[in-house]
PDB file with one MODEL, atoms N, CA, C and O in Angstrom:
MODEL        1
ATOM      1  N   UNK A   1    -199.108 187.877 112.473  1.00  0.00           N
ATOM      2  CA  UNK A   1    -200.491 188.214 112.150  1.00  0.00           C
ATOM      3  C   UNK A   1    -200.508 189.563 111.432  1.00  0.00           C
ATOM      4  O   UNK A   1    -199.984 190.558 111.933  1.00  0.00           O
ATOM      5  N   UNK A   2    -201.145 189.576 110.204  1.00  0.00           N
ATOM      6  CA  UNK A   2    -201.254 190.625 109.611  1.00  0.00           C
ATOM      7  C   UNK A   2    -202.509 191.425 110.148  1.00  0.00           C
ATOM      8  O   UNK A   2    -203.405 190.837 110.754  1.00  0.00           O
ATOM      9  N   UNK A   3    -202.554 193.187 109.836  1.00  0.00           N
ATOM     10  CA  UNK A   3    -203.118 193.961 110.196  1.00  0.00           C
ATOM     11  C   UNK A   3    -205.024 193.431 109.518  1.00  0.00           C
ATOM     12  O   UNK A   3    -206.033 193.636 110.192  1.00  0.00           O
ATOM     13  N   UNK A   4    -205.036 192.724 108.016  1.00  0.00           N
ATOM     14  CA  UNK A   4    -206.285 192.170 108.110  1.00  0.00           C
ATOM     15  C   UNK A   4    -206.848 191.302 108.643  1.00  0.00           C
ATOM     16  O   UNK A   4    -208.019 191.462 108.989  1.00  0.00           O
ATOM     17  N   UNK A   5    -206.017 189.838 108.920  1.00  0.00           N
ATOM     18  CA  UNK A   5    -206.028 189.143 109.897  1.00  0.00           C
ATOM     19  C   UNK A   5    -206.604 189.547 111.471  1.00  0.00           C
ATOM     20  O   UNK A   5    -207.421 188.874 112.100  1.00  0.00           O
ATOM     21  N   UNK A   6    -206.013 190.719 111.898  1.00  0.00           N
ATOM     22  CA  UNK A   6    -206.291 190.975 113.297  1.00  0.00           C
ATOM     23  C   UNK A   6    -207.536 191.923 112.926  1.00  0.00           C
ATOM     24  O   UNK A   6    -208.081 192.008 114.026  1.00  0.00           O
ATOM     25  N   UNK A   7    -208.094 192.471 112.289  1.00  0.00           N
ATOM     26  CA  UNK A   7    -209.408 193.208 112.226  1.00  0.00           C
ATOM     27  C   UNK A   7    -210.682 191.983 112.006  1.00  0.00           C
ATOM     28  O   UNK A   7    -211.665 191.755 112.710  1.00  0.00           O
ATOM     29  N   UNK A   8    -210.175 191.276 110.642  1.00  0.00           N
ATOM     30  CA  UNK A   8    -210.660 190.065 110.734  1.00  0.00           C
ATOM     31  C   UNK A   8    -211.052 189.635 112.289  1.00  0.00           C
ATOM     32  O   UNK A   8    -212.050 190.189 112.752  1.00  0.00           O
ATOM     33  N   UNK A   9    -210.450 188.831 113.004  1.00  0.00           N
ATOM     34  CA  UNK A   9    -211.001 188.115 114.043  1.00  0.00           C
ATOM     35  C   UNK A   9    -211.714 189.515 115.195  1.00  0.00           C
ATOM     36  O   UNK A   9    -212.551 189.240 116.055  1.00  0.00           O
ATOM     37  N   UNK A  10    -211.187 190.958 114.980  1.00  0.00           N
ATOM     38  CA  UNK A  10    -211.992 191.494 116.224  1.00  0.00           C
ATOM     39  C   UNK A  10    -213.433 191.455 115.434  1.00  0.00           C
ATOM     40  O   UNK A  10    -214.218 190.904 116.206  1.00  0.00           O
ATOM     41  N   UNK A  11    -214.012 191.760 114.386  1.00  0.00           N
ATOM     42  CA  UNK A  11    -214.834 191.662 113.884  1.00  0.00           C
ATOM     43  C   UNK A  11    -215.764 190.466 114.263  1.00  0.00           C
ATOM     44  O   UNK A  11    -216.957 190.612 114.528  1.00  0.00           O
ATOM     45  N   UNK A  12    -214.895 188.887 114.266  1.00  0.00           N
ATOM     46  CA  UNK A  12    -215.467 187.825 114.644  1.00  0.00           C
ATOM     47  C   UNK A  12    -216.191 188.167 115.994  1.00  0.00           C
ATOM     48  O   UNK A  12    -217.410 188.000 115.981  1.00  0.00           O
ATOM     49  N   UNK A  13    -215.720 188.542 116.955  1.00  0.00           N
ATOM     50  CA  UNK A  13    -215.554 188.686 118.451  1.00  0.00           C
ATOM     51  C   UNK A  13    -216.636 189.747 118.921  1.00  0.00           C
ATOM     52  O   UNK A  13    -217.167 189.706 120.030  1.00  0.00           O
ATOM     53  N   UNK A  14    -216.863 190.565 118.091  1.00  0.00           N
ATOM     54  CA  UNK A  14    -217.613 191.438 118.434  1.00  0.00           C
ATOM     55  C   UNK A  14    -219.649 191.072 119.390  1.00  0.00           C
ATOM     56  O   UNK A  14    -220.610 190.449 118.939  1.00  0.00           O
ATOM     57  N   UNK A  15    -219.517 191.644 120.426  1.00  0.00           N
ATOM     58  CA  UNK A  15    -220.948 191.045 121.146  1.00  0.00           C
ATOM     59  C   UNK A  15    -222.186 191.584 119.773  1.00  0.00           C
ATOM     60  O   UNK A  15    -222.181 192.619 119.106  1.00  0.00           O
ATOM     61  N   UNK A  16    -222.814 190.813 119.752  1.00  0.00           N
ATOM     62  CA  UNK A  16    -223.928 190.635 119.258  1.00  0.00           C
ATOM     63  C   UNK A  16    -225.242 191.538 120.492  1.00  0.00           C
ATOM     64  O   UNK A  16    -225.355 191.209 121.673  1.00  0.00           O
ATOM     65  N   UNK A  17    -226.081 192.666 119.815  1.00  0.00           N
ATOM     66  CA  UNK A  17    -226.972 193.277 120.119  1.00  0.00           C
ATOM     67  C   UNK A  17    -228.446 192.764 120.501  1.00  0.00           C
ATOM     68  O   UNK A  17    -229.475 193.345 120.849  1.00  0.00           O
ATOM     69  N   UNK A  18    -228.120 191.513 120.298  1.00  0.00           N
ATOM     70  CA  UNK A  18    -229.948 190.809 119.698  1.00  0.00           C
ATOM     71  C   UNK A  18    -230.672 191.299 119.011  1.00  0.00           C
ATOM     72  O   UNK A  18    -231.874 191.049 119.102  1.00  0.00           O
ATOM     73  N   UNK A  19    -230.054 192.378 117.866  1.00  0.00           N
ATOM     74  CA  UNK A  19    -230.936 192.515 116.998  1.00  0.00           C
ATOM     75  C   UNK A  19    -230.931 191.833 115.555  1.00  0.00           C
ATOM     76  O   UNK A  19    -229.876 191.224 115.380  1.00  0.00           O
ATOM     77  N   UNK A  20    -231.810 191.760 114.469  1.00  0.00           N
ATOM     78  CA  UNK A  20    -231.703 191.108 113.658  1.00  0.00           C
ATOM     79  C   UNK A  20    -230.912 190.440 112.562  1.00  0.00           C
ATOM     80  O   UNK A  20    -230.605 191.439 111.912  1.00  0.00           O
ATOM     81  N   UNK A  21    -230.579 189.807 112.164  1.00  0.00           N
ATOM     82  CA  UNK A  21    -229.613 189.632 111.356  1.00  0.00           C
ATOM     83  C   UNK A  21    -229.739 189.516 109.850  1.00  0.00           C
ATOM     84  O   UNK A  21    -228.964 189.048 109.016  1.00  0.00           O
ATOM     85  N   UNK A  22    -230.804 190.014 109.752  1.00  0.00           N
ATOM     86  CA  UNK A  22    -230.976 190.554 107.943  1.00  0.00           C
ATOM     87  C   UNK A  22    -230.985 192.084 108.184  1.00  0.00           C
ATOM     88  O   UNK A  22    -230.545 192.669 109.173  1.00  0.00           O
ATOM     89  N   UNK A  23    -231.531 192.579 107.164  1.00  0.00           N
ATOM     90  CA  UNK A  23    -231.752 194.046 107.316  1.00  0.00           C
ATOM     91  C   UNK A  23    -232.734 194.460 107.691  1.00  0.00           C
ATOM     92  O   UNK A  23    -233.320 193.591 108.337  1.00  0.00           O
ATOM     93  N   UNK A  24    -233.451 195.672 107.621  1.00  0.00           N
ATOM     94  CA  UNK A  24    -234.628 196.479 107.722  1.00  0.00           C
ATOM     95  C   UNK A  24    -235.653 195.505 106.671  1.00  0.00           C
ATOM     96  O   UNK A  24    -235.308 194.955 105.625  1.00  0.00           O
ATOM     97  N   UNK A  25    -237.021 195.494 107.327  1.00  0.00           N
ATOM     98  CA  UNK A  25    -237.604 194.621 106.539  1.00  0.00           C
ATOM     99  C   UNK A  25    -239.023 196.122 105.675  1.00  0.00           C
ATOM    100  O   UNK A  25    -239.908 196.729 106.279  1.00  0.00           O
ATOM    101  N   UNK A  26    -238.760 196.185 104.648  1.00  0.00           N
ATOM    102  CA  UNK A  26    -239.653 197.426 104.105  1.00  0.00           C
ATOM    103  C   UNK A  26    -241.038 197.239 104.582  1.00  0.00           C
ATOM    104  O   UNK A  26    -241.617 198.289 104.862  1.00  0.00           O
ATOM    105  N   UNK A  27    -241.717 196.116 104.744  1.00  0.00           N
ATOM    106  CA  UNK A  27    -243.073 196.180 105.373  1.00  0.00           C
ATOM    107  C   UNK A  27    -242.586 196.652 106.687  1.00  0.00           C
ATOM    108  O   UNK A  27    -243.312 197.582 107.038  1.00  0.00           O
ATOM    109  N   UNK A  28    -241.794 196.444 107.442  1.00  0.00           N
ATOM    110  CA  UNK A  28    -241.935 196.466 108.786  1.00  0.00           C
ATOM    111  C   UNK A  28    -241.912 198.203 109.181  1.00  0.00           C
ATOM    112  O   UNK A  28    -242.428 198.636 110.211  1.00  0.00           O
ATOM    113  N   UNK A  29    -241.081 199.244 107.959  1.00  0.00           N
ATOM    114  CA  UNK A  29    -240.689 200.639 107.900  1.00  0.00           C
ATOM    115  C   UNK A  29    -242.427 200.991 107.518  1.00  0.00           C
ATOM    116  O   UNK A  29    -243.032 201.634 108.376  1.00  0.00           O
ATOM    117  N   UNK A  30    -242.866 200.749 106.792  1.00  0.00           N
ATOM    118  CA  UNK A  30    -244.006 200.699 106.305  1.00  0.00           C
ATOM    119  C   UNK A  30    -245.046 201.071 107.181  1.00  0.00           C
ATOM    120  O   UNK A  30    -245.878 201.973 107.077  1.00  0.00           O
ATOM    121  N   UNK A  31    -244.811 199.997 108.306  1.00  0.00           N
ATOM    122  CA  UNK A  31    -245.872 200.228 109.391  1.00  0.00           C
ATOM    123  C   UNK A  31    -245.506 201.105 110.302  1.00  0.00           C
ATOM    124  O   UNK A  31    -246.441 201.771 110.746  1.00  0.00           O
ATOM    125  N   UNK A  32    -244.203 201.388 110.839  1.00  0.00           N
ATOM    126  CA  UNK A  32    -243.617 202.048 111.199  1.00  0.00           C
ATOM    127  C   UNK A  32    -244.155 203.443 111.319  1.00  0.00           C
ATOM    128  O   UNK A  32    -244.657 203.988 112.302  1.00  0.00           O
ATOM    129  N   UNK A  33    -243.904 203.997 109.870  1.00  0.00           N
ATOM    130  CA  UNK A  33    -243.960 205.137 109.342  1.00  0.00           C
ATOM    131  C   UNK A  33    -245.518 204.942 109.490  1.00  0.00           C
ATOM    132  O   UNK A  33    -245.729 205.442 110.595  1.00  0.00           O
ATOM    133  N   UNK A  34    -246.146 204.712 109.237  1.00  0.00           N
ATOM    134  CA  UNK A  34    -247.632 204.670 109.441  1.00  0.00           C
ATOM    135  C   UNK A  34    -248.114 205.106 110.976  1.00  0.00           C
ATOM    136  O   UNK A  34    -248.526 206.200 111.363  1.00  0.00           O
ATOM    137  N   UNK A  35    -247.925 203.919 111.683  1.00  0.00           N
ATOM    138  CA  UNK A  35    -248.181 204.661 113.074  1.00  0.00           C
ATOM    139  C   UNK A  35    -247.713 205.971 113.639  1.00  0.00           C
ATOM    140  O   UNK A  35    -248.374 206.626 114.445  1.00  0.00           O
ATOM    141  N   UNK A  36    -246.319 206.381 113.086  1.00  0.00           N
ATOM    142  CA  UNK A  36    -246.109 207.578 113.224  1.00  0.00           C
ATOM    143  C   UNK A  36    -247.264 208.820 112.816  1.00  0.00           C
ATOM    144  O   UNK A  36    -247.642 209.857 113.362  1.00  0.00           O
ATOM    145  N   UNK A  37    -247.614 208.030 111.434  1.00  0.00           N
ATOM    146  CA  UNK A  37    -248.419 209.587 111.149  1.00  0.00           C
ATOM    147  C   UNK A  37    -249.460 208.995 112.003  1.00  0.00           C
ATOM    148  O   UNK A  37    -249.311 209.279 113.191  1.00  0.00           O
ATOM    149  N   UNK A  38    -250.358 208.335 111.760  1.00  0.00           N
ATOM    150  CA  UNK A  38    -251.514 208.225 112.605  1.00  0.00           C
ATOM    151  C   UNK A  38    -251.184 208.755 114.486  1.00  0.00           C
ATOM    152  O   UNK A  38    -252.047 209.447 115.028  1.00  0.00           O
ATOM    153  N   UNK A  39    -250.633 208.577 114.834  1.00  0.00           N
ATOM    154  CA  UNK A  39    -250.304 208.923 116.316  1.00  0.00           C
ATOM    155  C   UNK A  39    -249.973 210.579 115.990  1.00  0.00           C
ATOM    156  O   UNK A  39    -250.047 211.147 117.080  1.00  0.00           O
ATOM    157  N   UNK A  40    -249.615 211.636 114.852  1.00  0.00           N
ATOM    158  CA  UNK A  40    -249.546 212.454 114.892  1.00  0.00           C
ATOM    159  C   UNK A  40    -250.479 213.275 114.170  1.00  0.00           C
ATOM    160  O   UNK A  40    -250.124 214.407 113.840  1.00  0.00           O
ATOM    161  N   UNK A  41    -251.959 212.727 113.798  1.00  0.00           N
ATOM    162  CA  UNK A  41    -252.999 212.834 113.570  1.00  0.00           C
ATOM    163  C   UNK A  41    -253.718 212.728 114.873  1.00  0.00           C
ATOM    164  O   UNK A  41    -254.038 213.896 115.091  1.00  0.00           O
ATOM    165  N   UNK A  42    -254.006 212.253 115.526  1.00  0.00           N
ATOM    166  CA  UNK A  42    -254.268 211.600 116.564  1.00  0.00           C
ATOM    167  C   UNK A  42    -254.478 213.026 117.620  1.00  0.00           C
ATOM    168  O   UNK A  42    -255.445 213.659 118.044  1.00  0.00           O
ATOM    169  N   UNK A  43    -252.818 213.113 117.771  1.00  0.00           N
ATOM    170  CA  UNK A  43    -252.038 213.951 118.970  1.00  0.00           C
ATOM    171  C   UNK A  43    -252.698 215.096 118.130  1.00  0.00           C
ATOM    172  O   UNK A  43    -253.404 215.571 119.020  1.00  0.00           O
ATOM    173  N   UNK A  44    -252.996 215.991 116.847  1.00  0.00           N
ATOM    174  CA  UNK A  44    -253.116 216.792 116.344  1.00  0.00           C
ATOM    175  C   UNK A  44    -254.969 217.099 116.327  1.00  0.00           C
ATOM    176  O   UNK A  44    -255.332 218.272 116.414  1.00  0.00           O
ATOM    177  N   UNK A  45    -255.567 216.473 116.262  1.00  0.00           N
ATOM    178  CA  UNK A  45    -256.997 216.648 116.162  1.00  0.00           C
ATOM    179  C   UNK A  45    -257.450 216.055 118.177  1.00  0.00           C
ATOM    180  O   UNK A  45    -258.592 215.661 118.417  1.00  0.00           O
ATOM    181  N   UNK A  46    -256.691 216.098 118.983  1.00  0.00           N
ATOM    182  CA  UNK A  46    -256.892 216.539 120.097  1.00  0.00           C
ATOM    183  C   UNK A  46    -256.990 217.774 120.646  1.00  0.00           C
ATOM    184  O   UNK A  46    -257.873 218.205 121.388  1.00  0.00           O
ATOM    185  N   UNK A  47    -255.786 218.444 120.128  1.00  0.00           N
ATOM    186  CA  UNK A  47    -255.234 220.013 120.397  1.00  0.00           C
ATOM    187  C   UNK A  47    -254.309 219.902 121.103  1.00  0.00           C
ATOM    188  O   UNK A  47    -254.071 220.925 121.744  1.00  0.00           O
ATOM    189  N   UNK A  48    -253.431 218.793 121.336  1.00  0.00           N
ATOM    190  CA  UNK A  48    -252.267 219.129 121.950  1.00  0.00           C
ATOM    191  C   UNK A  48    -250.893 219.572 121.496  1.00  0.00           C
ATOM    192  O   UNK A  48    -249.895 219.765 122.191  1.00  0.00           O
ATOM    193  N   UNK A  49    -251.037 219.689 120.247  1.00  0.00           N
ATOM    194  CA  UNK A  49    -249.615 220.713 119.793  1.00  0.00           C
ATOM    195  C   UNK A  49    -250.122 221.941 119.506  1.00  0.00           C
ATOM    196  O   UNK A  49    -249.371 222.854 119.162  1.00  0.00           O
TER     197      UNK A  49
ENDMDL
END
């Protein structure tokens, strides 16, 4: 067994996270980043920072 061979299959083997298996979806950063600011609008016109 060659050294790509054996990276090869640990690669196969590796546990799976349950997370997605495409990438980052740009709407999904989108909203993301959105609630961030709004929640730091939010937190900011309370007076708590």
């Amino acid at each position: 067994m060659t050294s790509t061979a054996a990276s090869a299959d640990l690669a196969e083997t590796r546990t799976r996270t349950g997370g997605p298996d495409d990438g980052p979806n740009v709407l999904e950063h989108i909203l993301g980043w959105t609630l961030v600011v709004v929640l730091a609008m939010f937190v900011t016109q309370l007076g708590l920072i």
